[in-house]
PQR file of N, CA, C, O and H, with PARSE charges and radii, in Angstrom:
ATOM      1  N   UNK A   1      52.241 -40.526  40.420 -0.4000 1.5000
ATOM      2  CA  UNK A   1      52.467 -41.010  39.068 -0.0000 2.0000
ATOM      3  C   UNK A   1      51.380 -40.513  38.117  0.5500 1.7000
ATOM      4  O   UNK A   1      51.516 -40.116  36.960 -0.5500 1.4000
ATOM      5  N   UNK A   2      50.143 -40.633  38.939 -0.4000 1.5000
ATOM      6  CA  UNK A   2      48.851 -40.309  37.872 -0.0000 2.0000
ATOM      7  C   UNK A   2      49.535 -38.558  37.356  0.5500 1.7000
ATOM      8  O   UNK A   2      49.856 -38.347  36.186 -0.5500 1.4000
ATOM      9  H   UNK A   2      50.032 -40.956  39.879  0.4000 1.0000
ATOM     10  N   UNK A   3      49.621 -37.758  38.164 -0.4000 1.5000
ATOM     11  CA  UNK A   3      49.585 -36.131  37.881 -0.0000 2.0000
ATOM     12  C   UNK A   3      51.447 -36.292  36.610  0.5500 1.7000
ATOM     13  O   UNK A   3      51.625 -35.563  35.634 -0.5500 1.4000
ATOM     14  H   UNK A   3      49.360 -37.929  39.114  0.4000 1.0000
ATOM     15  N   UNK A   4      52.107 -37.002  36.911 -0.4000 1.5000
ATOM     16  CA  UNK A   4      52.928 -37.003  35.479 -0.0000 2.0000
ATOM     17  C   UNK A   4      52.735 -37.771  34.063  0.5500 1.7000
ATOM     18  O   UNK A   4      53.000 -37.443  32.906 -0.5500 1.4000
ATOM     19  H   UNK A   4      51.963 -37.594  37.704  0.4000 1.0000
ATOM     20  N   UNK A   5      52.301 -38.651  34.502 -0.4000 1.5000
ATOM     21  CA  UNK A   5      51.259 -38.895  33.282 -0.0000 2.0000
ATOM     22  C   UNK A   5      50.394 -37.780  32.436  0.5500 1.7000
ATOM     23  O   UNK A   5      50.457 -37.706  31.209 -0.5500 1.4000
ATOM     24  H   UNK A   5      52.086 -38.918  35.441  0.4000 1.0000
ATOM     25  N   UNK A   6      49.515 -36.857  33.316 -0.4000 1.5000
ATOM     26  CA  UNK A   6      48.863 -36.000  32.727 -0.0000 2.0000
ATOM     27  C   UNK A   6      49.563 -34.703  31.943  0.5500 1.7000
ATOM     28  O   UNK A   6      49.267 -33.932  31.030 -0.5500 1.4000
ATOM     29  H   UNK A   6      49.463 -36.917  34.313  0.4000 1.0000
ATOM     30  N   UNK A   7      50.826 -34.971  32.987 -0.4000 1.5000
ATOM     31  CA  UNK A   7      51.529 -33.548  32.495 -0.0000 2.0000
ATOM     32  C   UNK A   7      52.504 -33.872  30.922  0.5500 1.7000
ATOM     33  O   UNK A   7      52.900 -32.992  30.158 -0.5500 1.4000
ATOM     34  H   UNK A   7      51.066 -35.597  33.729  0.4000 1.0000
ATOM     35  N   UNK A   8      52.718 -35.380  30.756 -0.4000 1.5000
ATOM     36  CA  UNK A   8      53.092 -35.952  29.863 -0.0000 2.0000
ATOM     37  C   UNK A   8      52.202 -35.955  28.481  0.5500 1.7000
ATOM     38  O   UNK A   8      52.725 -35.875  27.370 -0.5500 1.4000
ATOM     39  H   UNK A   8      52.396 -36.095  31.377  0.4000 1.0000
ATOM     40  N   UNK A   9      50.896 -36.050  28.686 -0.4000 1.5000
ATOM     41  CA  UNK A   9      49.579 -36.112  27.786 -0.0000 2.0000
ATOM     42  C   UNK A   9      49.826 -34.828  27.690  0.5500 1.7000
ATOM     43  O   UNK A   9      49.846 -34.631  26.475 -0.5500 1.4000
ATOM     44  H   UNK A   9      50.471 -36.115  29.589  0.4000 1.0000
ATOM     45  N   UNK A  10      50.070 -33.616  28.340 -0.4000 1.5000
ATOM     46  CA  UNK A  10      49.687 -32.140  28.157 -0.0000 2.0000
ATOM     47  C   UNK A  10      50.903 -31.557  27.425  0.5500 1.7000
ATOM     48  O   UNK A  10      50.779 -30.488  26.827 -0.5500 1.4000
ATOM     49  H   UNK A  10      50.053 -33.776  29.327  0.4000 1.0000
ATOM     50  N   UNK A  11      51.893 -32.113  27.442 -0.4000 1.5000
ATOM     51  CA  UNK A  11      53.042 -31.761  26.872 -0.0000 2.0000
ATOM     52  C   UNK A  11      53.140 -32.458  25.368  0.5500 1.7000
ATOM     53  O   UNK A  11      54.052 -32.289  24.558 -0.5500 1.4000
ATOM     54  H   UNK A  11      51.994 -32.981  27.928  0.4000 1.0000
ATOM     55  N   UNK A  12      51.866 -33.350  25.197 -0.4000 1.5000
ATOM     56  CA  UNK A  12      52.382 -33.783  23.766 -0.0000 2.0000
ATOM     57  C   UNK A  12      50.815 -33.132  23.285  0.5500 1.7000
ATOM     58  O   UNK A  12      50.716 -32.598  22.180 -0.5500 1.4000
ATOM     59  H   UNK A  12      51.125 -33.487  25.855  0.4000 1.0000
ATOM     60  N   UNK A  13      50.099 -33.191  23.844 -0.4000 1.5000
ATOM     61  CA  UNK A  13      48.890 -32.022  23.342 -0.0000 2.0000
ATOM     62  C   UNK A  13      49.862 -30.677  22.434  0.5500 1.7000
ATOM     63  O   UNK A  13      49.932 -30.454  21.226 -0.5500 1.4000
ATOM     64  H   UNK A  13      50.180 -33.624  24.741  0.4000 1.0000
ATOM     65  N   UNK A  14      50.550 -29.935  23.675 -0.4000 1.5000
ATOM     66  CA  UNK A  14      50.884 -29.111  23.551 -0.0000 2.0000
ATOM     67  C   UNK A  14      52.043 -29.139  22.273  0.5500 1.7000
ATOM     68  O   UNK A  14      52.109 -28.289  21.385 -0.5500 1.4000
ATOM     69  H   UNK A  14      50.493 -30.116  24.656  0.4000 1.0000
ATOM     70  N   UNK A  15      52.934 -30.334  22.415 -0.4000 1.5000
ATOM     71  CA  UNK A  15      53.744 -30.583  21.100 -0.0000 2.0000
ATOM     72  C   UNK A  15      53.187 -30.459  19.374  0.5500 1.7000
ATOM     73  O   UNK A  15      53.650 -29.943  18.357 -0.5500 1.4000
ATOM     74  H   UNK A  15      52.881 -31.025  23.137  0.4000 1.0000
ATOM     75  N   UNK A  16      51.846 -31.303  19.742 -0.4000 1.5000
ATOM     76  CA  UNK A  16      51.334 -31.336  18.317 -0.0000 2.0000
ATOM     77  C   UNK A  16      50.962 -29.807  17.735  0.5500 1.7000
ATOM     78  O   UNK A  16      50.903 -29.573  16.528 -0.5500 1.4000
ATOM     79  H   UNK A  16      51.469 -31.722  20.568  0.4000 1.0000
ATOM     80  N   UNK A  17      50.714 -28.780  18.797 -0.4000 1.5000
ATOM     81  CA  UNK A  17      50.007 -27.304  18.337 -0.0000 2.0000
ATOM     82  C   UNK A  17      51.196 -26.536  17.618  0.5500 1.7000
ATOM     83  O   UNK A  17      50.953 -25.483  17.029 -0.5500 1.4000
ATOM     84  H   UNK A  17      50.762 -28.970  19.777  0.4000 1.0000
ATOM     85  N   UNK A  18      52.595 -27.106  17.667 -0.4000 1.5000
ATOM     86  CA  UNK A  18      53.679 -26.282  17.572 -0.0000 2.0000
ATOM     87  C   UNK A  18      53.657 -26.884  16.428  0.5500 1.7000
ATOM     88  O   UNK A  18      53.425 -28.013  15.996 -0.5500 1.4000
ATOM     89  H   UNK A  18      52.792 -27.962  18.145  0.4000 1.0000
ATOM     90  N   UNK A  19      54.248 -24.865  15.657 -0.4000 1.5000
ATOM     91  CA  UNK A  19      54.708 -24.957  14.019 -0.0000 2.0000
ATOM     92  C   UNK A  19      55.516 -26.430  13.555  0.5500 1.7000
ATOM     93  O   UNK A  19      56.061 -27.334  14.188 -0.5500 1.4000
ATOM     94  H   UNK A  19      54.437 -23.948  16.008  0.4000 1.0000
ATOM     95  N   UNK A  20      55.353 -26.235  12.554 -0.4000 1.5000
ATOM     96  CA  UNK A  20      56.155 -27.733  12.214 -0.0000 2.0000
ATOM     97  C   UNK A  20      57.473 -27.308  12.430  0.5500 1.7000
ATOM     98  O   UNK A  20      57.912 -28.102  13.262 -0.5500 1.4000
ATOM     99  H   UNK A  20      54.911 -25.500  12.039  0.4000 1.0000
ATOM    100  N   UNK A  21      58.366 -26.487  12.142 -0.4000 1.5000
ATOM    101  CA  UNK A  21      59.734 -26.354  12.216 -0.0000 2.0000
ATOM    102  C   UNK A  21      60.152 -26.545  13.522  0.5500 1.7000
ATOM    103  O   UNK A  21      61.208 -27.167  13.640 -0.5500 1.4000
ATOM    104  H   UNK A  21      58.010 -25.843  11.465  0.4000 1.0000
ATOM    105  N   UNK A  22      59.311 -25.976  15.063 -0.4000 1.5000
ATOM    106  CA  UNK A  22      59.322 -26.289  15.815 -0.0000 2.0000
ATOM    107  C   UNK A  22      59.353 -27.748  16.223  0.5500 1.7000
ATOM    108  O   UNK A  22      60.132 -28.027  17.135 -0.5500 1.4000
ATOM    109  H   UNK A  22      58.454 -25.470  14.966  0.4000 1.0000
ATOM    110  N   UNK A  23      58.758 -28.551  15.788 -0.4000 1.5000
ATOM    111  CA  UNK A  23      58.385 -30.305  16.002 -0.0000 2.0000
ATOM    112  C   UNK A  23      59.745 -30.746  15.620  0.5500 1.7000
ATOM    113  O   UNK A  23      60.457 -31.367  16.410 -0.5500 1.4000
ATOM    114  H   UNK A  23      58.124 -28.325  15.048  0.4000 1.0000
ATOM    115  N   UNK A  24      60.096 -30.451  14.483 -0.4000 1.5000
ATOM    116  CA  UNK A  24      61.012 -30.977  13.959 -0.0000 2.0000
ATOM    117  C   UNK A  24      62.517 -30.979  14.406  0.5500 1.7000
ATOM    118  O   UNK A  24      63.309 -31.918  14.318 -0.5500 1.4000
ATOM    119  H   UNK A  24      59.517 -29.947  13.841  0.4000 1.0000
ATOM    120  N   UNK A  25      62.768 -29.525  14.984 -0.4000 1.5000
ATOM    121  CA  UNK A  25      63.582 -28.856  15.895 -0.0000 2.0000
ATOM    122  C   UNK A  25      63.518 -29.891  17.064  0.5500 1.7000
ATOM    123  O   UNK A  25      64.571 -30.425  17.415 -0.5500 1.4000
ATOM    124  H   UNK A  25      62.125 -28.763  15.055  0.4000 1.0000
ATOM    125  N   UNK A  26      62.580 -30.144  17.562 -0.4000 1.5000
ATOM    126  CA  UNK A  26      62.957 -30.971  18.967 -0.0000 2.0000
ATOM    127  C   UNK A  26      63.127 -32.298  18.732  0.5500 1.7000
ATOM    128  O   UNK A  26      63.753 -32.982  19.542 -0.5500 1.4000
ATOM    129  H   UNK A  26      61.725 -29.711  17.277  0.4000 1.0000
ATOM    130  N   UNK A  27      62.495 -32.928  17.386 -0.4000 1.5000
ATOM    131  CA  UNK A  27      62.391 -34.354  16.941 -0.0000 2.0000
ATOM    132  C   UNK A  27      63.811 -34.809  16.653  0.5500 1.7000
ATOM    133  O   UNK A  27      64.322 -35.849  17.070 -0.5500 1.4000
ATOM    134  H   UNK A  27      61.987 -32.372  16.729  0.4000 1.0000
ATOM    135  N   UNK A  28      64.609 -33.516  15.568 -0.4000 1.5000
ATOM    136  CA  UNK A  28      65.654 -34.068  15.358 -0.0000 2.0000
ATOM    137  C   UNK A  28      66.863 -32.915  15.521  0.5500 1.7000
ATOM    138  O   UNK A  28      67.599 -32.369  14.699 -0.5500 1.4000
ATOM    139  H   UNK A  28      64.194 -32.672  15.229  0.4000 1.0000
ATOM    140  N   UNK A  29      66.700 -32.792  17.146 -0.4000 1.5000
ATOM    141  CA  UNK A  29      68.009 -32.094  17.713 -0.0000 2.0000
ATOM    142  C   UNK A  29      69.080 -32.867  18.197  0.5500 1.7000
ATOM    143  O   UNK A  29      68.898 -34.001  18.639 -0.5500 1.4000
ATOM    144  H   UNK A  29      66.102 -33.235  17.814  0.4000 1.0000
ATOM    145  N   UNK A  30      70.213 -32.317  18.142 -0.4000 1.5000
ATOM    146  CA  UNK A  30      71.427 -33.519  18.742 -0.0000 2.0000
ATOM    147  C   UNK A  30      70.887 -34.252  19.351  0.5500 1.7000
ATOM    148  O   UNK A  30      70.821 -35.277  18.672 -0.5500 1.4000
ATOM    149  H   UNK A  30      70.361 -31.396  17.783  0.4000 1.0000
ATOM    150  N   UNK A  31      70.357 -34.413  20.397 -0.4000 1.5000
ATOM    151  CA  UNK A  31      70.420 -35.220  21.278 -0.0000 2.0000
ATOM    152  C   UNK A  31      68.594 -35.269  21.914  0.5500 1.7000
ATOM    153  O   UNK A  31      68.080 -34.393  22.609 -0.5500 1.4000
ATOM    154  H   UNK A  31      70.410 -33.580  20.948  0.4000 1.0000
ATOM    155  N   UNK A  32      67.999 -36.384  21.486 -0.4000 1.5000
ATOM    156  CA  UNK A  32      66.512 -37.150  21.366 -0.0000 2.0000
ATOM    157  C   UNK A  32      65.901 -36.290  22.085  0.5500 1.7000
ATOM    158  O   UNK A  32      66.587 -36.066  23.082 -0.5500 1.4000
ATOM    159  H   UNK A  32      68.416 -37.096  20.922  0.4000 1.0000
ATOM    160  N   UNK A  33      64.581 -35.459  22.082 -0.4000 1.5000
ATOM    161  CA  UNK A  33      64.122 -34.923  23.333 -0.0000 2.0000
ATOM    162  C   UNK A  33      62.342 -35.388  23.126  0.5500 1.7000
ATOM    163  O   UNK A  33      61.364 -34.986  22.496 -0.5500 1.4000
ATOM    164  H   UNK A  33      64.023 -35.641  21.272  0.4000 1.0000
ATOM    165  N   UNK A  34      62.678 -36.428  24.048 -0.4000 1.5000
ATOM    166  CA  UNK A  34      61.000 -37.201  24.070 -0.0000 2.0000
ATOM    167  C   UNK A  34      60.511 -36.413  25.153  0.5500 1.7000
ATOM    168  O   UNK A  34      61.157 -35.607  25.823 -0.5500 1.4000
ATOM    169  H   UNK A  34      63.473 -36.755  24.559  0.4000 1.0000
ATOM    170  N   UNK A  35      59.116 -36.769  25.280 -0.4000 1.5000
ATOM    171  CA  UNK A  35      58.062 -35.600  25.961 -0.0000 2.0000
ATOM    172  C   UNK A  35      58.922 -35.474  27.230  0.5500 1.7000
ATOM    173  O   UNK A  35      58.844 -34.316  27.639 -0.5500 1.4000
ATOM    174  H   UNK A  35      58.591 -37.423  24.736  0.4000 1.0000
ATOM    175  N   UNK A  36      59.795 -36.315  28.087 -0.4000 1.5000
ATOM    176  CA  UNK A  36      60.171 -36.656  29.380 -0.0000 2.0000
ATOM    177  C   UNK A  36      61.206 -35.994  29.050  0.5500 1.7000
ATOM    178  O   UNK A  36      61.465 -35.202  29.957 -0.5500 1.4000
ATOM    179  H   UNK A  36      59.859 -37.256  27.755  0.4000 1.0000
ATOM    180  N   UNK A  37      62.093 -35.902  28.016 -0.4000 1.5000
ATOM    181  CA  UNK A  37      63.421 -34.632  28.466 -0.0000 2.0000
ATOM    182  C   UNK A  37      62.538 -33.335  28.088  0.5500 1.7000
ATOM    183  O   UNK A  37      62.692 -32.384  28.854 -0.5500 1.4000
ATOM    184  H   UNK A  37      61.884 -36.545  27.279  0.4000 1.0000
ATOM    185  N   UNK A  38      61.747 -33.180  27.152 -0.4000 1.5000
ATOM    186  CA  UNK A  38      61.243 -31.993  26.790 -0.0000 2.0000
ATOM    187  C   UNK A  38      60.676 -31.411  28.259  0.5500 1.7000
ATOM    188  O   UNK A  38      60.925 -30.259  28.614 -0.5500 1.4000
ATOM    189  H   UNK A  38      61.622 -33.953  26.529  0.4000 1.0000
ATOM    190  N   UNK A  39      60.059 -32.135  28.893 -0.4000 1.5000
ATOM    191  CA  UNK A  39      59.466 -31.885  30.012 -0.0000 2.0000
ATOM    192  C   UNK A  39      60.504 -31.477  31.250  0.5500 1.7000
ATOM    193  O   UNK A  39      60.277 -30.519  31.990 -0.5500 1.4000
ATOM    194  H   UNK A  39      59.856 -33.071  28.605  0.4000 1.0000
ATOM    195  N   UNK A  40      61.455 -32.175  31.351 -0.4000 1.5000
ATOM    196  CA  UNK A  40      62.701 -31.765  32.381 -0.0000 2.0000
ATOM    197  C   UNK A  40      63.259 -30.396  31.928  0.5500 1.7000
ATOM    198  O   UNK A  40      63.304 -29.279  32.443 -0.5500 1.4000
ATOM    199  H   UNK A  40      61.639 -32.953  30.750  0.4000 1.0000
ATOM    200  N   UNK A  41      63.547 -30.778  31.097 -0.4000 1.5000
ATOM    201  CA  UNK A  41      64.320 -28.875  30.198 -0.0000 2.0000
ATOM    202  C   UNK A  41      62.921 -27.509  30.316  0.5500 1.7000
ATOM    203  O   UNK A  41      63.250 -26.333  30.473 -0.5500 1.4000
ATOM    204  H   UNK A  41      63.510 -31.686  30.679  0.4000 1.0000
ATOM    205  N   UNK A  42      61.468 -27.913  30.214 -0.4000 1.5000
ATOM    206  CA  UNK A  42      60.573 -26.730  30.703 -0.0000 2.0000
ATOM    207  C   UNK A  42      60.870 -26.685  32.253  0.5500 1.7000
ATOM    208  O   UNK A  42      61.021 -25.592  32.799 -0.5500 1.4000
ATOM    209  H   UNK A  42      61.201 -28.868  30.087  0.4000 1.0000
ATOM    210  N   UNK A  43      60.947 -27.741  32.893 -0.4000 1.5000
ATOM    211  CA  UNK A  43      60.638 -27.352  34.152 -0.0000 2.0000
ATOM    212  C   UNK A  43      61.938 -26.653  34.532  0.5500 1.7000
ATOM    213  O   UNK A  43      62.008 -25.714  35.326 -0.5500 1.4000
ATOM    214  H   UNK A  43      60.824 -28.629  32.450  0.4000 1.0000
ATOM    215  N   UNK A  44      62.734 -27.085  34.028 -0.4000 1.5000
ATOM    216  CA  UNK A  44      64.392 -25.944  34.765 -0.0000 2.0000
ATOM    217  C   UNK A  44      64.408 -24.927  34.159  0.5500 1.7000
ATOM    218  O   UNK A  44      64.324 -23.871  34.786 -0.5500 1.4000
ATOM    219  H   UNK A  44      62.678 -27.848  33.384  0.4000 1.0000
ATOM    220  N   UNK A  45      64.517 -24.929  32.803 -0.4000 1.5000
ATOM    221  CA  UNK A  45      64.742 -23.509  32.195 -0.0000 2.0000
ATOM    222  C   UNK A  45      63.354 -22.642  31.994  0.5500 1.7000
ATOM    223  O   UNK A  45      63.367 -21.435  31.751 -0.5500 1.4000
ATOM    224  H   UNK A  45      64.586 -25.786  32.293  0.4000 1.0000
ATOM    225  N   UNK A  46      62.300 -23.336  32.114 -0.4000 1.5000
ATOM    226  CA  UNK A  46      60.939 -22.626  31.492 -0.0000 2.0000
ATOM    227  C   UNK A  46      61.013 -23.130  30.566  0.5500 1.7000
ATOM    228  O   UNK A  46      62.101 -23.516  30.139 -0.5500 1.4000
ATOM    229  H   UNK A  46      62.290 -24.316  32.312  0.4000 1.0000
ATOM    230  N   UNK A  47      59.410 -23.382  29.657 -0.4000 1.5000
ATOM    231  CA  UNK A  47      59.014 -23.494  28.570 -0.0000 2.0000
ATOM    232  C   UNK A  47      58.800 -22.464  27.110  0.5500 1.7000
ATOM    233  O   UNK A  47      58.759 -22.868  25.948 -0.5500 1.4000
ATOM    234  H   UNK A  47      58.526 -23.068  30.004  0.4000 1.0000
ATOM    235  N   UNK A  48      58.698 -21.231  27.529 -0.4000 1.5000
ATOM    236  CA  UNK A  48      59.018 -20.215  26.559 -0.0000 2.0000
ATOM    237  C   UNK A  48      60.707 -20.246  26.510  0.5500 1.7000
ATOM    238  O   UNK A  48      61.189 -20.379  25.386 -0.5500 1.4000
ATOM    239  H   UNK A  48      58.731 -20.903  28.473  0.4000 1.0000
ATOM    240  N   UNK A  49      61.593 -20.137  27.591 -0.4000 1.5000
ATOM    241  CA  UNK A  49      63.166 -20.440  27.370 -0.0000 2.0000
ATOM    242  C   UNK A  49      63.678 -21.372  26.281  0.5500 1.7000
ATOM    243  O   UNK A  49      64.595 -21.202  25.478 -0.5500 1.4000
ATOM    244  H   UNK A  49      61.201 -20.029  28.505  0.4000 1.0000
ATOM    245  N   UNK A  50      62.820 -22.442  26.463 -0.4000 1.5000
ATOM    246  CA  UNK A  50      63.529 -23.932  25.704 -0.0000 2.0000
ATOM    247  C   UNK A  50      62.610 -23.617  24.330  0.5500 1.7000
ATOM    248  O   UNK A  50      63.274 -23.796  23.309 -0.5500 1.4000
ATOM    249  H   UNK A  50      62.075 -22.580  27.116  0.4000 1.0000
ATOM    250  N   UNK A  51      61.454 -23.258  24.125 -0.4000 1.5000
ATOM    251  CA  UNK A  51      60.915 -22.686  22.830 -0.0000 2.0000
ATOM    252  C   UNK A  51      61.852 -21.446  21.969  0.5500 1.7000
ATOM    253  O   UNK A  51      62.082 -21.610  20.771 -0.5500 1.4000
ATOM    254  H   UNK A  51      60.914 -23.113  24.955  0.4000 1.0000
ATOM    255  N   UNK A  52      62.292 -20.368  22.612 -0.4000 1.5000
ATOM    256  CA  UNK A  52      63.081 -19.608  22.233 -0.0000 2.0000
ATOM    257  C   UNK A  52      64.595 -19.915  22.062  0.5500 1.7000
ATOM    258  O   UNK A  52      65.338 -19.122  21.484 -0.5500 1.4000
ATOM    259  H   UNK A  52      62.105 -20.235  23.585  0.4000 1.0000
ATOM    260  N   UNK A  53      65.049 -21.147  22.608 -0.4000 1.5000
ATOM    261  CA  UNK A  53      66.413 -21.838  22.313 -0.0000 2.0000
ATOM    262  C   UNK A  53      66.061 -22.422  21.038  0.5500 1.7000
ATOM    263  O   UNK A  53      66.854 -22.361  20.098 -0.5500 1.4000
ATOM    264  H   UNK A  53      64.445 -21.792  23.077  0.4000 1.0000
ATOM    265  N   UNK A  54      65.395 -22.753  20.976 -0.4000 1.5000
ATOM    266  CA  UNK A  54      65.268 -23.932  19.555 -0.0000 2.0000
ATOM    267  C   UNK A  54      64.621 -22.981  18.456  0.5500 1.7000
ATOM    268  O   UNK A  54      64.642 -23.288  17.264 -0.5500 1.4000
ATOM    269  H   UNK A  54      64.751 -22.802  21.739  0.4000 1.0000
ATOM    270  N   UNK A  55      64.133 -21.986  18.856 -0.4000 1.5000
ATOM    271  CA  UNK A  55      63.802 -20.836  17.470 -0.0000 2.0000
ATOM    272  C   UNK A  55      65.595 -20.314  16.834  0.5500 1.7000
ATOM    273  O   UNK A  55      66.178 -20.372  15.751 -0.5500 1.4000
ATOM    274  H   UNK A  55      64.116 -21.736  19.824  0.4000 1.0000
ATOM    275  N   UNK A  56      65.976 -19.757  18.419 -0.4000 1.5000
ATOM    276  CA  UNK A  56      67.239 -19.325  17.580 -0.0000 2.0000
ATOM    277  C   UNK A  56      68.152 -20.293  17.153  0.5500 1.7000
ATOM    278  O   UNK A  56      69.043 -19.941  16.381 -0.5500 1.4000
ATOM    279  H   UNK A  56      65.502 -19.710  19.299  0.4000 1.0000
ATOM    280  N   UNK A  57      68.061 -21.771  17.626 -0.4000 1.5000
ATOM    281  CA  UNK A  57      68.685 -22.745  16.569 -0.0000 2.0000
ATOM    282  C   UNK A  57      68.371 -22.761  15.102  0.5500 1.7000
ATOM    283  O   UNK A  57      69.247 -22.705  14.239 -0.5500 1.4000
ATOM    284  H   UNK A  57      67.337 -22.057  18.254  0.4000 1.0000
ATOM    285  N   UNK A  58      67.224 -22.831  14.880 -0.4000 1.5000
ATOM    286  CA  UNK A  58      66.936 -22.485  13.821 -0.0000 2.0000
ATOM    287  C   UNK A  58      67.231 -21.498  12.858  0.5500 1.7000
ATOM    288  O   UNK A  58      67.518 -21.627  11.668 -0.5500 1.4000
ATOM    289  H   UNK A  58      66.512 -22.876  15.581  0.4000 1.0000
ATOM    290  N   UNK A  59      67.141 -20.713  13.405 -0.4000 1.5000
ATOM    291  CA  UNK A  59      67.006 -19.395  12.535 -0.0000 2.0000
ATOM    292  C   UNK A  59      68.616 -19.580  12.378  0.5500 1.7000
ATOM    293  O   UNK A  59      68.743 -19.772  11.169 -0.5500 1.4000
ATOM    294  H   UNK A  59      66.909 -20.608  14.371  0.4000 1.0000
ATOM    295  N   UNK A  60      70.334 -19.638  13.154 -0.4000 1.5000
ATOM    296  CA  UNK A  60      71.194 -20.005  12.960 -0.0000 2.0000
ATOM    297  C   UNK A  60      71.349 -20.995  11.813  0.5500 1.7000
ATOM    298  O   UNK A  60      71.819 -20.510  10.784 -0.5500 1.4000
ATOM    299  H   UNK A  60      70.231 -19.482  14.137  0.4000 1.0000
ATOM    300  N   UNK A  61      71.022 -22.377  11.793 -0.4000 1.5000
ATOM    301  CA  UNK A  61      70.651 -23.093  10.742 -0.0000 2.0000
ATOM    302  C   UNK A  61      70.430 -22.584   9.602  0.5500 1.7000
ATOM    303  O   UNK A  61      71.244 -22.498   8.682 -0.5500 1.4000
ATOM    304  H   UNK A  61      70.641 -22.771  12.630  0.4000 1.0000
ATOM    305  N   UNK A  62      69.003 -22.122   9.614 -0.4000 1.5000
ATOM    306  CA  UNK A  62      68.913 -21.588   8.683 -0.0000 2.0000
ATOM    307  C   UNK A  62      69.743 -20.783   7.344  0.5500 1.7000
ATOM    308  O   UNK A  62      69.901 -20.952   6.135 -0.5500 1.4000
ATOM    309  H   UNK A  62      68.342 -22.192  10.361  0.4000 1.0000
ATOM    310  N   UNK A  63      70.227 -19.613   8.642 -0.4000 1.5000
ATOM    311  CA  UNK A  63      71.625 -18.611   7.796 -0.0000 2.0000
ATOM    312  C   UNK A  63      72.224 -19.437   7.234  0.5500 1.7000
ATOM    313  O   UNK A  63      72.313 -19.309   6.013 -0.5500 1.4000
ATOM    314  H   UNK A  63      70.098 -19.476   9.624  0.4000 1.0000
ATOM    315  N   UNK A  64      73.016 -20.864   8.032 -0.4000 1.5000
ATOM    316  CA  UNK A  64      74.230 -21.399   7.399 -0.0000 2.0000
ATOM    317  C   UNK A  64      73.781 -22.077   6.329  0.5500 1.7000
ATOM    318  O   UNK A  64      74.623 -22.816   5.819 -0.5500 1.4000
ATOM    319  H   UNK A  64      72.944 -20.968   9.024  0.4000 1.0000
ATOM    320  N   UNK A  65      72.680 -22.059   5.810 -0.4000 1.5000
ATOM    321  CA  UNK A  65      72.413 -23.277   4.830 -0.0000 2.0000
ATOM    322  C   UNK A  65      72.582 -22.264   3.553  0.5500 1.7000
ATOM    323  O   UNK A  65      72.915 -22.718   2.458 -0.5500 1.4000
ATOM    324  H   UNK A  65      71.995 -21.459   6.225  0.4000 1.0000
ATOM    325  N   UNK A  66      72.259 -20.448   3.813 -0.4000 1.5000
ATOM    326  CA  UNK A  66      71.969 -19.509   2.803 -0.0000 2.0000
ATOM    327  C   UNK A  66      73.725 -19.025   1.993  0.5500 1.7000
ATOM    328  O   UNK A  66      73.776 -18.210   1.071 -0.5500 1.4000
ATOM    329  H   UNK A  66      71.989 -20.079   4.702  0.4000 1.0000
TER
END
């Protein structure tokens, strides 16, 4: 329990360093992603994977709003 705890603290370390569009992207994506899904979705897909999913959400977004 102690070593997910830490990895939980390290994942919101790591949350706060990310661009804001990024934060916001995971804060308010369909469906809630608190440090514990954020953390399940790095460990299956990778963490650059699930960073690069939610860039190209964005950037999609983005277009449709232009």
């Amino acid at each position: 329990m102690e070593d997910r705890n830490a990895l939980l603290r390290e994942l919101m370390a790591v949350f706060d360093e990310l661009p804001a569009a990024l934060r916001d992207a995971i804060n308010y994506s369909a469906e809630p992603l608190d440090p514990k899904s954020l953390a399940t979705l790095c460990r299956r897909h990778g963490a650059g994977n699930v960073l690069a999913m939610i860039e190209m959400k964005l950037k999609r977004a983005a277009k449709g709003r232009d």
